[in-house]
TORKOL-4160 file (C-alpha; in steps of 0.2 Angstrom, whole numbers, padded with zeros to 4 digits, m for minus):
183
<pt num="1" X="m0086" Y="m0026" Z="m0035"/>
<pt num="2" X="m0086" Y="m0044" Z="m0036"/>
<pt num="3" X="m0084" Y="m0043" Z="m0056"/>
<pt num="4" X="m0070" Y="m0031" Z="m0054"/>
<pt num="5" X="m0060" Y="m0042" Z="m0043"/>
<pt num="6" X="m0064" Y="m0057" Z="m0055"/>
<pt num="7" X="m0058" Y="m0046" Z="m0069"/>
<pt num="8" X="m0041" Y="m0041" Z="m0062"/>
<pt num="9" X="m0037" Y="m0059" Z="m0056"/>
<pt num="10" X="m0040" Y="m0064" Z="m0074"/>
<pt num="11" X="m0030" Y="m0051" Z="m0080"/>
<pt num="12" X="m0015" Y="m0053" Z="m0067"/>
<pt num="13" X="m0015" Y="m0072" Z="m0069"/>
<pt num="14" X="m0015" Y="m0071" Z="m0089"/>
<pt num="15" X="0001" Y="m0058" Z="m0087"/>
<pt num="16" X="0010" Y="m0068" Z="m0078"/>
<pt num="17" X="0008" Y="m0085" Z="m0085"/>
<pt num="18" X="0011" Y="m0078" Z="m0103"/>
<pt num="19" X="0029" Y="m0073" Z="m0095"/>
<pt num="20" X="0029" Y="m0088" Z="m0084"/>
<pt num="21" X="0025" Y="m0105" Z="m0097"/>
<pt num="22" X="0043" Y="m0103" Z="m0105"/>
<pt num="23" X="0038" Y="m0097" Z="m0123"/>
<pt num="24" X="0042" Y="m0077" Z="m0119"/>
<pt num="25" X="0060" Y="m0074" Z="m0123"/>
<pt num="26" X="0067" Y="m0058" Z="m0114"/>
<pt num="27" X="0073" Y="m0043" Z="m0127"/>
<pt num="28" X="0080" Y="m0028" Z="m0126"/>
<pt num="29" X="0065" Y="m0014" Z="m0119"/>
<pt num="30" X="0058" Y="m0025" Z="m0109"/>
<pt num="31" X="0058" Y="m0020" Z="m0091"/>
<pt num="32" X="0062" Y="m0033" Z="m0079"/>
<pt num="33" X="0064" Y="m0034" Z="m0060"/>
<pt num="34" X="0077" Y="m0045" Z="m0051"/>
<pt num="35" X="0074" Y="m0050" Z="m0032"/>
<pt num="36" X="0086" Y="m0062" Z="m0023"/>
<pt num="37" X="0079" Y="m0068" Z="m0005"/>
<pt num="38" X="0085" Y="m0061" Z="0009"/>
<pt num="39" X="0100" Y="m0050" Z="m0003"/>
<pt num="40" X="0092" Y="m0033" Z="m0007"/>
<pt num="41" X="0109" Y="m0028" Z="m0013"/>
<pt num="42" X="0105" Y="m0040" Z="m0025"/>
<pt num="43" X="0089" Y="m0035" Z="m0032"/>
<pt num="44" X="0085" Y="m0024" Z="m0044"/>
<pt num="45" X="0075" Y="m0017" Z="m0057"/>
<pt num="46" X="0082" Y="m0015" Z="m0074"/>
<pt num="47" X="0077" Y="m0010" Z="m0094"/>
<pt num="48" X="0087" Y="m0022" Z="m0105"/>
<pt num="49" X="0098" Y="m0012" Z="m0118"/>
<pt num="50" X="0100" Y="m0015" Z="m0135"/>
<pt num="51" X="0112" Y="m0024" Z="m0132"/>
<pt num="52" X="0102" Y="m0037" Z="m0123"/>
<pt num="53" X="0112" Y="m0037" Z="m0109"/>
<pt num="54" X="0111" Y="m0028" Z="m0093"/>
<pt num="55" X="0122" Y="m0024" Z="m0079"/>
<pt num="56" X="0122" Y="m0035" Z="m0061"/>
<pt num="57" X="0130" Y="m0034" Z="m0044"/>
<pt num="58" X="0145" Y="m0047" Z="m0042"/>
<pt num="59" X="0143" Y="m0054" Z="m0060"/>
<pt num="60" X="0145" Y="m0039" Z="m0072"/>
<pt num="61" X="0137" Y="m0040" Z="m0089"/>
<pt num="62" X="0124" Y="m0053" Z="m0091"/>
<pt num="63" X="0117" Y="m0058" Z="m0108"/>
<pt num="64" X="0098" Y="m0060" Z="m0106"/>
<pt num="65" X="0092" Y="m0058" Z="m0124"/>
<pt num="66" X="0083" Y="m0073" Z="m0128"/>
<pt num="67" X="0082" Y="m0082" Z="m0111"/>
<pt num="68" X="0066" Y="m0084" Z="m0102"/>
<pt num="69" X="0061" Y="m0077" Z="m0085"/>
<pt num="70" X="0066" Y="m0097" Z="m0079"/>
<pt num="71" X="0080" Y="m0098" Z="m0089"/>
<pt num="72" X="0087" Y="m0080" Z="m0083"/>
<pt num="73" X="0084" Y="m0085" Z="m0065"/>
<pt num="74" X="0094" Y="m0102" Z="m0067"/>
<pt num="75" X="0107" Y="m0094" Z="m0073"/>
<pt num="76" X="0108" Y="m0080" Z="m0059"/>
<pt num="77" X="0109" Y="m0092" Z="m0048"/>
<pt num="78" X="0122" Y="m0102" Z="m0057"/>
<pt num="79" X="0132" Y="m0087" Z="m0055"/>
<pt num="80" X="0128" Y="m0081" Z="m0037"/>
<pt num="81" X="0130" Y="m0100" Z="m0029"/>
<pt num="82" X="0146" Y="m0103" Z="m0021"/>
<pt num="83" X="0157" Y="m0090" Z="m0020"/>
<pt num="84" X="0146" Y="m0076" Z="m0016"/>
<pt num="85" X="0128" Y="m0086" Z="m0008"/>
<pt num="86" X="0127" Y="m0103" Z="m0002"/>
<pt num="87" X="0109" Y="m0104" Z="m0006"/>
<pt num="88" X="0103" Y="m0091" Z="m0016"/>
<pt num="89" X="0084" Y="m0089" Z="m0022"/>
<pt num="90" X="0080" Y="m0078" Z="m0036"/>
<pt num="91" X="0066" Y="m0073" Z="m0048"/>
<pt num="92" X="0062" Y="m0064" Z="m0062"/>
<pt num="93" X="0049" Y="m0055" Z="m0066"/>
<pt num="94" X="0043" Y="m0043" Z="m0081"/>
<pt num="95" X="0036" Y="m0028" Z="m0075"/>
<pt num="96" X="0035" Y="m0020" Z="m0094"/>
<pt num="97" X="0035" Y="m0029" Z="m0109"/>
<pt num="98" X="0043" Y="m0021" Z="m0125"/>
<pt num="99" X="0032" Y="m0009" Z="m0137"/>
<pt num="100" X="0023" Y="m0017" Z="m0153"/>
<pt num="101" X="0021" Y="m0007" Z="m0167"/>
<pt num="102" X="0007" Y="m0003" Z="m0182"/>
<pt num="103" X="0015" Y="0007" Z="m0196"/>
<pt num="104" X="0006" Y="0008" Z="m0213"/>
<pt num="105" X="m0016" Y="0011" Z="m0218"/>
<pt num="106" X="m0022" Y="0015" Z="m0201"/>
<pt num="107" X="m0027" Y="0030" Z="m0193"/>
<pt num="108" X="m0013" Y="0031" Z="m0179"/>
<pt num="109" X="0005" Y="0023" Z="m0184"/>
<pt num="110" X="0015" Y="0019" Z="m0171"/>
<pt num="111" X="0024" Y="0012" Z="m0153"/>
<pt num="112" X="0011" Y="0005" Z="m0144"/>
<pt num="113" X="0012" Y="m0004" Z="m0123"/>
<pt num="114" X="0009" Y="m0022" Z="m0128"/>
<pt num="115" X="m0003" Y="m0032" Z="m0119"/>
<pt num="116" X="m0005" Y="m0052" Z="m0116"/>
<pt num="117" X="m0016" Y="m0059" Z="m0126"/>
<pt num="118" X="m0016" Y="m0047" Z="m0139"/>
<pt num="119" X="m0022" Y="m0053" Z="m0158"/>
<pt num="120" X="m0020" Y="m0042" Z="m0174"/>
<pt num="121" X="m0037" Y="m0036" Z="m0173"/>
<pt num="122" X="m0035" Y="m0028" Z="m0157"/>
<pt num="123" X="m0020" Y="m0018" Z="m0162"/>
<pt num="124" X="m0028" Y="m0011" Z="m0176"/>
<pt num="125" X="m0041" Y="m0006" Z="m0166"/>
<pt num="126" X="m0026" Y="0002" Z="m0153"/>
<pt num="127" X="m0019" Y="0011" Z="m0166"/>
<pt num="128" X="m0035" Y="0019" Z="m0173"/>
<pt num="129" X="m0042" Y="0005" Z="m0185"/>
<pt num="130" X="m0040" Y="0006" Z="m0202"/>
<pt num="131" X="m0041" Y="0020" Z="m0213"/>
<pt num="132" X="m0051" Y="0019" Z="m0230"/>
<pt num="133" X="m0038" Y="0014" Z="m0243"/>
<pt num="134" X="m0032" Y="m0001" Z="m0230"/>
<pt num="135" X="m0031" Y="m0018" Z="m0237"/>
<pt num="136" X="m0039" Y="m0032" Z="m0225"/>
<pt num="137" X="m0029" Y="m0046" Z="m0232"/>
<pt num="138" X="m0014" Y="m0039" Z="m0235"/>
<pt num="139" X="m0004" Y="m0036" Z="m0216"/>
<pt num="140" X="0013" Y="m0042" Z="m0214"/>
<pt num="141" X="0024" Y="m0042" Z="m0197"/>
<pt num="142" X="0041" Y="m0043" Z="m0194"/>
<pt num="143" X="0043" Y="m0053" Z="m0178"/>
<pt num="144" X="0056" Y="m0046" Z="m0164"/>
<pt num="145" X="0068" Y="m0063" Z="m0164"/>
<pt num="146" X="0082" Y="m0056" Z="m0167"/>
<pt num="147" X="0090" Y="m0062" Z="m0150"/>
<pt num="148" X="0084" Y="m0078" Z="m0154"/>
<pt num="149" X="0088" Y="m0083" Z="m0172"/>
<pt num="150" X="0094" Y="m0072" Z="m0186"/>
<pt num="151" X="0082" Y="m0062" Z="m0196"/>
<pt num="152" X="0076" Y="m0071" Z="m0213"/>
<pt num="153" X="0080" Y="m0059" Z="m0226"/>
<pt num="154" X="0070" Y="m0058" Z="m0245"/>
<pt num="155" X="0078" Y="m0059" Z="m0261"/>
<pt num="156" X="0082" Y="m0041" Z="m0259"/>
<pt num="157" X="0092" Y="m0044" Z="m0242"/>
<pt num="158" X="0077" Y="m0036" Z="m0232"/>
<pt num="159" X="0071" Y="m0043" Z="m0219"/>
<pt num="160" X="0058" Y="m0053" Z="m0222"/>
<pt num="161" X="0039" Y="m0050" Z="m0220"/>
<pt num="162" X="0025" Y="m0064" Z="m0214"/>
<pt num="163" X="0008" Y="m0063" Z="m0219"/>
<pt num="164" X="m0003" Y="m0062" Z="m0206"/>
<pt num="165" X="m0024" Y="m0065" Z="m0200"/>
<pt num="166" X="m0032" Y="m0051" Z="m0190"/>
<pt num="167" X="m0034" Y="m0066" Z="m0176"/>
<pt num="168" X="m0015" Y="m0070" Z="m0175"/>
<pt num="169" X="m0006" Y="m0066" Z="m0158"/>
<pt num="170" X="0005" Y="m0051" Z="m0158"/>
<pt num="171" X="0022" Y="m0053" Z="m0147"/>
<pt num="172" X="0033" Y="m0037" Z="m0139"/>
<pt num="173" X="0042" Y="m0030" Z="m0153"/>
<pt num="174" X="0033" Y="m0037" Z="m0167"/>
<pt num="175" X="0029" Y="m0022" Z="m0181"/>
<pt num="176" X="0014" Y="m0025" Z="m0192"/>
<pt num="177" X="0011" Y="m0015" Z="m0209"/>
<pt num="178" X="m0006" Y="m0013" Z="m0215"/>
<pt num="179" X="m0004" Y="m0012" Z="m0234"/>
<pt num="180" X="m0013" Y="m0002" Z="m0246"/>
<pt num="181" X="m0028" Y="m0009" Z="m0256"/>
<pt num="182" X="m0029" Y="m0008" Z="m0274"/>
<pt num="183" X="m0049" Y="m0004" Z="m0278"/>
């Protein structure tokens, strides 16, 4: 019981601090809550939209895309102090983070729950593991940043693809392709 507990404090503090250090930008999919102190008019649970904004009480569209958790609750407050609260106290948390996805040589392509602390090798294994004509050395991701910088794009105007080590950290919306071998 002792080990379970352990477990599930490691587990809770890892999720939240992942969210917490600054480095996770918010997209849209992600599935965030929004309590103000003492305001429960105010607070509210809400997906982002493609749009990467969402809708909130007194200030009307927000854009969110790209902020962190911090950086959203600052700027809630910027917004709510004055002429609608004196004081206010916010915070942000994620309660779902946005899907990852595996397309490509393994056994079960597709959307997958992301996970803190999740590495390349573990979403393989998530999404079936490799099938036999996988190549270990050729995986590429497309990183989700569009609501932080543009997308790169290849010679072709694609968007570009990084190559990538099975011990790499996967982020929400990031789509790794497992490419064919040759032999």
């Amino acid at each position: 019981m002792l080990r379970l507990v352990s477990l599930l404090f490691v587990v809770l503090f890892s999720f939240s601090s992942f969210a917490e250090d600054g480095s996770y930008r918010l997209g849209a999919g992600d599935l965030i809550t929004i309590s103000v102190y003492d305001e429960p008019d105010l607070s509210q649970e809400v997906r982002i939209g493609l749009s990467g904004d969402i809708s909130y009480p007194l200030l009307g569209d927000v854009r969110v895309a790209g902020l962190s958790p911090k950086e959203l609750e600052v700027k809630l407050v910027s917004g709510l102090k004055g002429p609608y609260l004196l004081d206010p106290s916010v915070t942000v948390s994620i309660l779902e983070y946005r899907p990852f996805y595996v397309t490509g040589e393994v056994e079960k392509p597709g959307s997958y729950a992301f996970h803190p602390g999740l590495t390349v090798d573990k979403a393989i294994s998530i999404a079936g593991g490799f099938t036999e004509r996988a190549s270990k050395s050729r995986i590429y991701v497309m990183h989700d940043d569009s609501a932080t910088k543009p997308n790169h794009k290849d010679s072709d105007g694609r968007a570009a693809k990084d190559s990538i080590k099975l011990f790499d950290v996967v982020q929400p919306g990031d789509v790794i392709t497992v490419e064919q071998s040759f032999f």
